[in-house]
mmCIF file as gemmi writes it, N, C-alpha and C atoms, coordinates in Angstrom:
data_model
loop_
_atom_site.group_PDB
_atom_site.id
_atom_site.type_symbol
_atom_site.label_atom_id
_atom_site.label_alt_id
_atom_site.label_comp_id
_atom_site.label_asym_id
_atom_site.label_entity_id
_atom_site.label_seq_id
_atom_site.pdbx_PDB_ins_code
_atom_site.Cartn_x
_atom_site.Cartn_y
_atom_site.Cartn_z
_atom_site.occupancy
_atom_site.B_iso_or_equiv
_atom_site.pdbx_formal_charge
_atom_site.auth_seq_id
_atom_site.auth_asym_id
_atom_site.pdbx_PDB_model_num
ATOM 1 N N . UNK Axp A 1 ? 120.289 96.5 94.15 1 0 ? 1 A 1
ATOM 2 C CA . UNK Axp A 1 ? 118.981 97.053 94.512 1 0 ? 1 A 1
ATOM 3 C C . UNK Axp A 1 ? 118.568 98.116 93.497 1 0 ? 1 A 1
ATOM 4 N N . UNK Axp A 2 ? 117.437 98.352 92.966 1 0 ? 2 A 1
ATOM 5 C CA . UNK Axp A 2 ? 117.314 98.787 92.035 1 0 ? 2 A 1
ATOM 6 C C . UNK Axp A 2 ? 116.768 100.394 92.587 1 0 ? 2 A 1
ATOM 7 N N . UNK Axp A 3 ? 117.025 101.46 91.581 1 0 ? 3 A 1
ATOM 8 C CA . UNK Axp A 3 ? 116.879 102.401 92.109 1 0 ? 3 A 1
ATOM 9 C C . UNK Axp A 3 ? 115.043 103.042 92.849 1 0 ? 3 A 1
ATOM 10 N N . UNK Axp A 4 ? 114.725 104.01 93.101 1 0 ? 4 A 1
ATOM 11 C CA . UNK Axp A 4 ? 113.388 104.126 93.125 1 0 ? 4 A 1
ATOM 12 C C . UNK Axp A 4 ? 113.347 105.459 92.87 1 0 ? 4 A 1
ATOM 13 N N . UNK Axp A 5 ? 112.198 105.32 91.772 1 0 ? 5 A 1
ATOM 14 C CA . UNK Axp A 5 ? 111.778 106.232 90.878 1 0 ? 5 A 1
ATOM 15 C C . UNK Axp A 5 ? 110.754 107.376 91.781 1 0 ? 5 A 1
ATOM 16 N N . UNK Axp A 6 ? 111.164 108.052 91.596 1 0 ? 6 A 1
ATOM 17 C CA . UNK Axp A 6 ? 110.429 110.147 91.863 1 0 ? 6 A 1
ATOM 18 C C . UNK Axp A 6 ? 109.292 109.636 91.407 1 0 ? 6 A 1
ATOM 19 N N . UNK Axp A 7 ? 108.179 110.629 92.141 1 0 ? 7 A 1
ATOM 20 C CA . UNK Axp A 7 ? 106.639 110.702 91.449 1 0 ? 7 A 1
ATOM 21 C C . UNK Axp A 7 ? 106.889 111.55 90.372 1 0 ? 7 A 1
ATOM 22 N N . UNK Axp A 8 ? 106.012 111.754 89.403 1 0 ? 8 A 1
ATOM 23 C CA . UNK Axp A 8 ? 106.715 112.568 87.819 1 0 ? 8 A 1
ATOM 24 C C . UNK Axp A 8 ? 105.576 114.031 88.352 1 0 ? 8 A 1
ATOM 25 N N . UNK Axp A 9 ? 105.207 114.242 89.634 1 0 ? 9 A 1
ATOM 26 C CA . UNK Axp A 9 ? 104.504 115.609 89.785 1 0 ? 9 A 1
ATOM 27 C C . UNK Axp A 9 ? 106.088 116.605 90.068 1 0 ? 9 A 1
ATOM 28 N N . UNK Axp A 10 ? 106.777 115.797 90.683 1 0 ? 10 A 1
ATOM 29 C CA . UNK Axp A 10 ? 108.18 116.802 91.403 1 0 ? 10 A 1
ATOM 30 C C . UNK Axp A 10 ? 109.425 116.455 90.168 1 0 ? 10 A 1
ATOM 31 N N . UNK Axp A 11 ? 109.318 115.883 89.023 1 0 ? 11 A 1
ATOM 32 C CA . UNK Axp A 11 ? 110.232 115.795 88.001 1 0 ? 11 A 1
ATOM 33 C C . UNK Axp A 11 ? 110.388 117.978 87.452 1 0 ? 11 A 1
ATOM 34 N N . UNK Axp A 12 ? 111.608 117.754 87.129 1 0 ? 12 A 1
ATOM 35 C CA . UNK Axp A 12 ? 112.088 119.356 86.965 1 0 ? 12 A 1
ATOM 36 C C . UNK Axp A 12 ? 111.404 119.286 85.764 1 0 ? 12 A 1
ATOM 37 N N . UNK Axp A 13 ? 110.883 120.501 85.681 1 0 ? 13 A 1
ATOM 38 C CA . UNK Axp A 13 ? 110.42 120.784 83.762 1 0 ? 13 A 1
ATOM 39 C C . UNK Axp A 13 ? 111.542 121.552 82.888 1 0 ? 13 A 1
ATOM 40 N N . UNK Axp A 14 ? 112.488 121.916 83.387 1 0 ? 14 A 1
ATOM 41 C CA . UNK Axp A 14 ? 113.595 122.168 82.586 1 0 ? 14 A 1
ATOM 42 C C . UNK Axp A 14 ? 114.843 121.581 83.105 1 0 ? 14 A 1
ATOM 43 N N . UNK Axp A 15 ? 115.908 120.148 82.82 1 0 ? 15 A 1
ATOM 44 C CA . UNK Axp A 15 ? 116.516 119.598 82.604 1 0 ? 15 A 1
ATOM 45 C C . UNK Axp A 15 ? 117.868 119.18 81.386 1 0 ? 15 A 1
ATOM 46 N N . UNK Axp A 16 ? 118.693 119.172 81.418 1 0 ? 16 A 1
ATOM 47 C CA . UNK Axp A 16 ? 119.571 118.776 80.495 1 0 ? 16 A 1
ATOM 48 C C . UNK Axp A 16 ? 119.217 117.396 79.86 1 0 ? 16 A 1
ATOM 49 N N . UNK Axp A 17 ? 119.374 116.192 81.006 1 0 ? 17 A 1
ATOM 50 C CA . UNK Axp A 17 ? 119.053 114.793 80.854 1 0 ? 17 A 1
ATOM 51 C C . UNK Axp A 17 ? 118.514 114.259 82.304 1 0 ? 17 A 1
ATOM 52 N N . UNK Axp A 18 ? 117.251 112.975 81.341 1 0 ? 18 A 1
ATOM 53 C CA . UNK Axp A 18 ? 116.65 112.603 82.78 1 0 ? 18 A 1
ATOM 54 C C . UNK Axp A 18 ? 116.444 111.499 82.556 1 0 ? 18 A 1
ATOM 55 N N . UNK Axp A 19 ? 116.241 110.725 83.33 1 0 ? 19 A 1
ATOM 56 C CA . UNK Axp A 19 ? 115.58 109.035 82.785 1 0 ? 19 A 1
ATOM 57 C C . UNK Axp A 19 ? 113.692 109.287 83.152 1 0 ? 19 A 1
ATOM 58 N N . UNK Axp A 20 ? 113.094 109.013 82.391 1 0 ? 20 A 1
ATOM 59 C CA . UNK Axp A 20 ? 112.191 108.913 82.628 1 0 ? 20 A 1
ATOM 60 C C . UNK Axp A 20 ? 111.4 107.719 82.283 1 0 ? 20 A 1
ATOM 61 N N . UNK Axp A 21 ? 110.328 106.715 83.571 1 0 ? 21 A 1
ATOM 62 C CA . UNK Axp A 21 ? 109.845 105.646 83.296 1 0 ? 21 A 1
ATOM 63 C C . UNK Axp A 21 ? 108.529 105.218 82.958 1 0 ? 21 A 1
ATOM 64 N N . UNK Axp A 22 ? 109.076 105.182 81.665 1 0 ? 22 A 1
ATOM 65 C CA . UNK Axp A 22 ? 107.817 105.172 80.636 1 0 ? 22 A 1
ATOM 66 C C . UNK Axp A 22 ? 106.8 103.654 81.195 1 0 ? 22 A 1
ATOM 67 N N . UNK Axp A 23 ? 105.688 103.995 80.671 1 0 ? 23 A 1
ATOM 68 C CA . UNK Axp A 23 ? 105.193 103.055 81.31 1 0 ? 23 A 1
ATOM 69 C C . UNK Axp A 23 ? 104.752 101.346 80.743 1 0 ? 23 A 1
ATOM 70 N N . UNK Axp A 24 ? 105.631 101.704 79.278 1 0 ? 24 A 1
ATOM 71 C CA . UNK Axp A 24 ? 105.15 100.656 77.847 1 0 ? 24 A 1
ATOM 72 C C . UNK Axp A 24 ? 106.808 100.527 77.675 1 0 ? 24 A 1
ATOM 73 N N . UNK Axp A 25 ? 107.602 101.947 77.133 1 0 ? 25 A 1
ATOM 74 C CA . UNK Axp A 25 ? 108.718 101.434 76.707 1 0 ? 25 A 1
ATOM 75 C C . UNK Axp A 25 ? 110.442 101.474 77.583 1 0 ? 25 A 1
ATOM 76 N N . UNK Axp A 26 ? 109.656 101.638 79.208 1 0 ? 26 A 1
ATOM 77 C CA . UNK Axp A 26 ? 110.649 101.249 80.372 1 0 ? 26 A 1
ATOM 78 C C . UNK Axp A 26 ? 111.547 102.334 80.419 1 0 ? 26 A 1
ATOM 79 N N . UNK Axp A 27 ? 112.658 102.099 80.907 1 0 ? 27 A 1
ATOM 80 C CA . UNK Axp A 27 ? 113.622 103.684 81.381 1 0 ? 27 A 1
ATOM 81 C C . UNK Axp A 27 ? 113.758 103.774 79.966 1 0 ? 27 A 1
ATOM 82 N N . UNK Axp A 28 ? 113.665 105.554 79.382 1 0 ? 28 A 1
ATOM 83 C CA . UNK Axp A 28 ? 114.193 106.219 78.249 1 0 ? 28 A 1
ATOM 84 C C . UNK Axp A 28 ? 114.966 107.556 78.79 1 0 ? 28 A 1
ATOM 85 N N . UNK Axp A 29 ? 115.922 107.648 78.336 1 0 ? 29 A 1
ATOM 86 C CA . UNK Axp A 29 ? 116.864 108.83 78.488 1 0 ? 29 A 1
ATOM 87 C C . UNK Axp A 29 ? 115.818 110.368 77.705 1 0 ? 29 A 1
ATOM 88 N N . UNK Axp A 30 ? 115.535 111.266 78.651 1 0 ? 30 A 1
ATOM 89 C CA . UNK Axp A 30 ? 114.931 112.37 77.905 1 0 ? 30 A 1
ATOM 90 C C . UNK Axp A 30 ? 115.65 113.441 78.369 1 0 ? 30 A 1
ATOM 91 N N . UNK Axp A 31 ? 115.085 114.878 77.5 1 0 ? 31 A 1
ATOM 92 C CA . UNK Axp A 31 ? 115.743 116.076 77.871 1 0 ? 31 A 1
ATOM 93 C C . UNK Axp A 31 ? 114.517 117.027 78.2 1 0 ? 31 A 1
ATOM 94 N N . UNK Axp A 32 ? 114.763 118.125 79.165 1 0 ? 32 A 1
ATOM 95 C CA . UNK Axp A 32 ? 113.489 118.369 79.807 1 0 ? 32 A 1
ATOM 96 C C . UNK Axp A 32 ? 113.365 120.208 79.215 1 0 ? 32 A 1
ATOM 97 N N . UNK Axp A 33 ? 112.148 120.012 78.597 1 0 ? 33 A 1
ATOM 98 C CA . UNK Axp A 33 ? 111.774 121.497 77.944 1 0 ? 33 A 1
ATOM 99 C C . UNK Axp A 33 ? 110.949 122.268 78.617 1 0 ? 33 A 1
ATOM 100 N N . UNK Axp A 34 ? 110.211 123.632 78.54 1 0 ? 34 A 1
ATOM 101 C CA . UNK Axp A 34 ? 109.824 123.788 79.456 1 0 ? 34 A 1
ATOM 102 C C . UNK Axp A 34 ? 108.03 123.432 78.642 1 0 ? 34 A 1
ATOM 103 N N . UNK Axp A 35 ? 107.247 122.519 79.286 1 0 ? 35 A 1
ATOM 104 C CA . UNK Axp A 35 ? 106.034 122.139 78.938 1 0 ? 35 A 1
ATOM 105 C C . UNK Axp A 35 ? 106.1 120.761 78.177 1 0 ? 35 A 1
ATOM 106 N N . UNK Axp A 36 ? 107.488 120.191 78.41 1 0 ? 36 A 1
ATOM 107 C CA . UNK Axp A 36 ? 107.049 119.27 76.693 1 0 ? 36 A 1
ATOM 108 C C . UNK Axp A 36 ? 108.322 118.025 77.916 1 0 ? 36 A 1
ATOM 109 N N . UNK Axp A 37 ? 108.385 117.282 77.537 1 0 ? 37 A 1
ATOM 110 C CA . UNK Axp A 37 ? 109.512 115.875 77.701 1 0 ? 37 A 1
ATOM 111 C C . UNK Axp A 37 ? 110.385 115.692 75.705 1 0 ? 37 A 1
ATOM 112 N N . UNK Axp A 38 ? 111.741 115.956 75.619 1 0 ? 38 A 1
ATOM 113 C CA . UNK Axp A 38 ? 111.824 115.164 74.434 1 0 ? 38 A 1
ATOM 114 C C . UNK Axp A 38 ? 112.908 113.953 74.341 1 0 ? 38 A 1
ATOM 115 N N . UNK Axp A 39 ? 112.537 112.671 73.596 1 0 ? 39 A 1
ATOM 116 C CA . UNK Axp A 39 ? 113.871 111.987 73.395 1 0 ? 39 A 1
ATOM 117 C C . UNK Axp A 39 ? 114.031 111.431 72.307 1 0 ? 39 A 1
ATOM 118 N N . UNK Axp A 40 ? 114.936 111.252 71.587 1 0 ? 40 A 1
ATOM 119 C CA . UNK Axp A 40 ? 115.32 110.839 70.444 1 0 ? 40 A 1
ATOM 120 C C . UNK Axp A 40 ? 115.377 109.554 70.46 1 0 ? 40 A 1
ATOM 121 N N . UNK Axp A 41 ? 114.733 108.501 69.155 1 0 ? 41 A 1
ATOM 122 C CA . UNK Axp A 41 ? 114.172 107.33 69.137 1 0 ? 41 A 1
ATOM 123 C C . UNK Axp A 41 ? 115.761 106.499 68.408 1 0 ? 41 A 1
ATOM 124 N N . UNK Axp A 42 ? 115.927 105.571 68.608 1 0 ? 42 A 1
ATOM 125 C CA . UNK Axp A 42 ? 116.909 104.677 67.6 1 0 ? 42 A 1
ATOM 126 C C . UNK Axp A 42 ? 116.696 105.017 66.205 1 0 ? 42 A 1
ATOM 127 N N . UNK Axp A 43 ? 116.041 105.374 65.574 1 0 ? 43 A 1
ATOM 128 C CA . UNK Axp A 43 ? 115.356 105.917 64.266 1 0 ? 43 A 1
ATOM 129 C C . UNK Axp A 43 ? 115.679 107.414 63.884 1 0 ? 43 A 1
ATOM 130 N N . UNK Axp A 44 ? 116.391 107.966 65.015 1 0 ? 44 A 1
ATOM 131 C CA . UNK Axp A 44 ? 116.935 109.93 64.901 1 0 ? 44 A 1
ATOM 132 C C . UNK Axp A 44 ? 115.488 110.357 64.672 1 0 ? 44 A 1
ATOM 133 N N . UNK Axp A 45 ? 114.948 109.636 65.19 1 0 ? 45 A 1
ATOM 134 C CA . UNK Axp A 45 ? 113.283 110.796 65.391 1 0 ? 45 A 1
ATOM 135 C C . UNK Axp A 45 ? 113.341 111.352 66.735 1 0 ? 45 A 1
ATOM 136 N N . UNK Axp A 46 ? 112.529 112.413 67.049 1 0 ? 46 A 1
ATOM 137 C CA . UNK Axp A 46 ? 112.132 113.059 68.237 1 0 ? 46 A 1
ATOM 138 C C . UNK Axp A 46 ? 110.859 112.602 69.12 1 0 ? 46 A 1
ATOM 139 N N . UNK Axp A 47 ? 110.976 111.969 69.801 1 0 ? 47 A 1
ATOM 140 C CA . UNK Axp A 47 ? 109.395 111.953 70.608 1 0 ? 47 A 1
ATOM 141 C C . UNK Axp A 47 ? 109.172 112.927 71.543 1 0 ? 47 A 1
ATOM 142 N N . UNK Axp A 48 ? 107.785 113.387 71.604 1 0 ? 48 A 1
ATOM 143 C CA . UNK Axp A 48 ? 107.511 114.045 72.132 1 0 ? 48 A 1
ATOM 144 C C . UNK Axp A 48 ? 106.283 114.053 73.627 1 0 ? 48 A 1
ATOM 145 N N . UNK Axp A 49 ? 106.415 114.572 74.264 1 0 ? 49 A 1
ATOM 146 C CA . UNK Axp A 49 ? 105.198 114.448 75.633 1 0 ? 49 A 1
ATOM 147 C C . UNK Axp A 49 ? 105.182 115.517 75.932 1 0 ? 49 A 1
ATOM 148 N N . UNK Axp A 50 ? 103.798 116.275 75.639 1 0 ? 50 A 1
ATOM 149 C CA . UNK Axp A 50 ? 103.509 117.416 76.966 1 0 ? 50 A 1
ATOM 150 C C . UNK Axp A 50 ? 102.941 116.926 78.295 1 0 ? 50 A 1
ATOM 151 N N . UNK Axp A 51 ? 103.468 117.696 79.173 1 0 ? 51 A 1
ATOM 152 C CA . UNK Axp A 51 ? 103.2 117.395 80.375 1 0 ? 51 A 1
ATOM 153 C C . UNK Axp A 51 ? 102.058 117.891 80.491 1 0 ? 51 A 1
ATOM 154 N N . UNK Axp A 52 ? 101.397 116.765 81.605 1 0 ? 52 A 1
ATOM 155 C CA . UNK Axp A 52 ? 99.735 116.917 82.213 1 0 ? 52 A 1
ATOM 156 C C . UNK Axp A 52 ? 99.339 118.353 82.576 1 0 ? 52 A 1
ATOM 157 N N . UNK Axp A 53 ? 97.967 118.617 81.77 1 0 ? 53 A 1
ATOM 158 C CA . UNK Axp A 53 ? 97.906 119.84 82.544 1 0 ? 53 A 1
ATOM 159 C C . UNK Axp A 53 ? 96.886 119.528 84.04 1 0 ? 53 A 1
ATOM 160 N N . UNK Axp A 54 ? 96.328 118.823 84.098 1 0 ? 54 A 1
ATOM 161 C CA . UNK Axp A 54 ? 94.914 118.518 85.129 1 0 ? 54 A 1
ATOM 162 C C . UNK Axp A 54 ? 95.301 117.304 85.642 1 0 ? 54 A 1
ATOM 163 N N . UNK Axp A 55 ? 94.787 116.944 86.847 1 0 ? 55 A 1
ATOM 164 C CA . UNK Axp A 55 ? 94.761 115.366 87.606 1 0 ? 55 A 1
ATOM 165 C C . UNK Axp A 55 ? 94.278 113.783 87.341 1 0 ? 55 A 1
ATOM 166 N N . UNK Axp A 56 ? 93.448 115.028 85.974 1 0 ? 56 A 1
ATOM 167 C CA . UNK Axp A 56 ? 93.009 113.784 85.298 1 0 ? 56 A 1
ATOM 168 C C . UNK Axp A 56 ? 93.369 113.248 84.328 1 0 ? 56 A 1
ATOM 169 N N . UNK Axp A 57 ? 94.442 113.785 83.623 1 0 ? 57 A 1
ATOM 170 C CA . UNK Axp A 57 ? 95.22 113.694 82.404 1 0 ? 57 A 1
ATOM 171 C C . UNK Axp A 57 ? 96.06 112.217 82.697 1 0 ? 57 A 1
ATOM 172 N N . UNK Axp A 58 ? 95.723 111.805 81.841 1 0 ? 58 A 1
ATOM 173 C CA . UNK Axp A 58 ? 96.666 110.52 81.651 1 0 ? 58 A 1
ATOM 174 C C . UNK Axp A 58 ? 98.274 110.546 81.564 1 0 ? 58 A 1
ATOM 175 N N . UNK Axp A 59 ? 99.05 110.613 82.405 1 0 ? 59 A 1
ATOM 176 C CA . UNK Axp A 59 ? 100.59 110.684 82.431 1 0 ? 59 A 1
ATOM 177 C C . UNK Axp A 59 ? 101.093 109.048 81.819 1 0 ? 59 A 1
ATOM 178 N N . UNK Axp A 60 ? 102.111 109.516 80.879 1 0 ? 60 A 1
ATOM 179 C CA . UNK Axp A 60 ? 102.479 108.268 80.326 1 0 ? 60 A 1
ATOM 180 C C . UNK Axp A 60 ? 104.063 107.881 80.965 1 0 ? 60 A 1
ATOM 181 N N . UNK Axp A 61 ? 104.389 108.383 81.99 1 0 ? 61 A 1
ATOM 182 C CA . UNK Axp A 61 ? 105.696 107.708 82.761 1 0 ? 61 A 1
ATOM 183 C C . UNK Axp A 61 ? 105.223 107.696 83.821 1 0 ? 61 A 1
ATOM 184 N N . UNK Axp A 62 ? 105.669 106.553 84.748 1 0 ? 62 A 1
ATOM 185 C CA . UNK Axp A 62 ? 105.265 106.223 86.056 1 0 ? 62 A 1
ATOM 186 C C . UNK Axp A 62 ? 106.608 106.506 87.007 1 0 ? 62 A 1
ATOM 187 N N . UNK Axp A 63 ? 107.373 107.377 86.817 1 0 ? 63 A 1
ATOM 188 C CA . UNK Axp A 63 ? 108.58 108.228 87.459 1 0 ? 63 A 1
ATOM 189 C C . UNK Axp A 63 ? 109.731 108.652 86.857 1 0 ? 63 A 1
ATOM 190 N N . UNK Axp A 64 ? 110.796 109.561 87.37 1 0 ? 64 A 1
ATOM 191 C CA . UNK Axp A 64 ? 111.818 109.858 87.015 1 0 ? 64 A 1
ATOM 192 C C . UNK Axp A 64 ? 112.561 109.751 87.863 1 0 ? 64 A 1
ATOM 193 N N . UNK Axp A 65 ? 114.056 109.879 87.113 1 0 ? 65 A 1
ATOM 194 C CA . UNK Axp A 65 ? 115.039 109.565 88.273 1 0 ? 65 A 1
ATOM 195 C C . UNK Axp A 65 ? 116.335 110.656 87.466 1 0 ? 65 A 1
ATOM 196 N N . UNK Axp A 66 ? 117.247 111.229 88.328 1 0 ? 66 A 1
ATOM 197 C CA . UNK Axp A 66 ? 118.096 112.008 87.938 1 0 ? 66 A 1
ATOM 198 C C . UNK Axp A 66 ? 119.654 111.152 86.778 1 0 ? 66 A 1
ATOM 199 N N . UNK Axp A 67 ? 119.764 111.685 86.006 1 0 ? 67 A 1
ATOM 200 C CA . UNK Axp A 67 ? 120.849 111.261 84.902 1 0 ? 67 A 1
ATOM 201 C C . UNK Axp A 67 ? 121.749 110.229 85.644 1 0 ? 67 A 1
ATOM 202 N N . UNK Axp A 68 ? 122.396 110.466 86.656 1 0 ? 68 A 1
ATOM 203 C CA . UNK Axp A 68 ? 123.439 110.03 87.3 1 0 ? 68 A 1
ATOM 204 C C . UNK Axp A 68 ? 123.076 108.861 87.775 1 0 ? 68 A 1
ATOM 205 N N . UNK Axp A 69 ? 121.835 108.556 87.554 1 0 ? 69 A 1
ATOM 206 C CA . UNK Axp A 69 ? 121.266 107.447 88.979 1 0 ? 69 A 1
ATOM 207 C C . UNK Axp A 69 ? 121.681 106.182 87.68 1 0 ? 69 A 1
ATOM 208 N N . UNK Axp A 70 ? 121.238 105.953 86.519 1 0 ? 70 A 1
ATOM 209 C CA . UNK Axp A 70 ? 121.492 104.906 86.167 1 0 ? 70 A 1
ATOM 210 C C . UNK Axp A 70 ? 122.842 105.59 84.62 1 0 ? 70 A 1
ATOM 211 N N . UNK Axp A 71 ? 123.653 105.933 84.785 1 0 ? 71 A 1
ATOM 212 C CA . UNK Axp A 71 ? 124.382 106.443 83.647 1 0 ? 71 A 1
ATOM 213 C C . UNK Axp A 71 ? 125.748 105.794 84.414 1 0 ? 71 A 1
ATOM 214 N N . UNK Axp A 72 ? 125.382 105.495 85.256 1 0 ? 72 A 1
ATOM 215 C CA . UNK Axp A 72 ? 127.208 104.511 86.645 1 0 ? 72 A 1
ATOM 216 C C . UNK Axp A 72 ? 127.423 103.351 85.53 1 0 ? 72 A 1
């Protein structure tokens, strides 16, 4: 059964590691800053996301889920 993903309003903004579900490139392992999402690409690049400031802001993950949930 597959897990079920957090709304990304109650995701922690400061985190060690998180899965977060992107909504193009599916679960990505990120680390949680305070204002920003970052994760490192297969390429040793950094991607980056600031988090929404308004309701209307386009959020580009459709949930999170805590490290442990898929790292078994």
């Amino acid at each position: 059964m597959p897990p079920t993903w957090h709304p990304m309003h109650t995701a922690p903004q400061i985190v060690e590691r998180i899965w977060l579900n992107h909504l193009t490139l599916g679960p990505i392992l990120a680390e949680g800053r305070p204002g920003r999402w970052y994760a490192p690409s297969a390429a040793r690049q950094v991607w980056r996301w600031y988090r929404p400031v308004g309701p209307d802001t386009l959020e580009p993950f459709a949930g999170w889920l805590p490290y442990e949930a898929l790292a078994g």
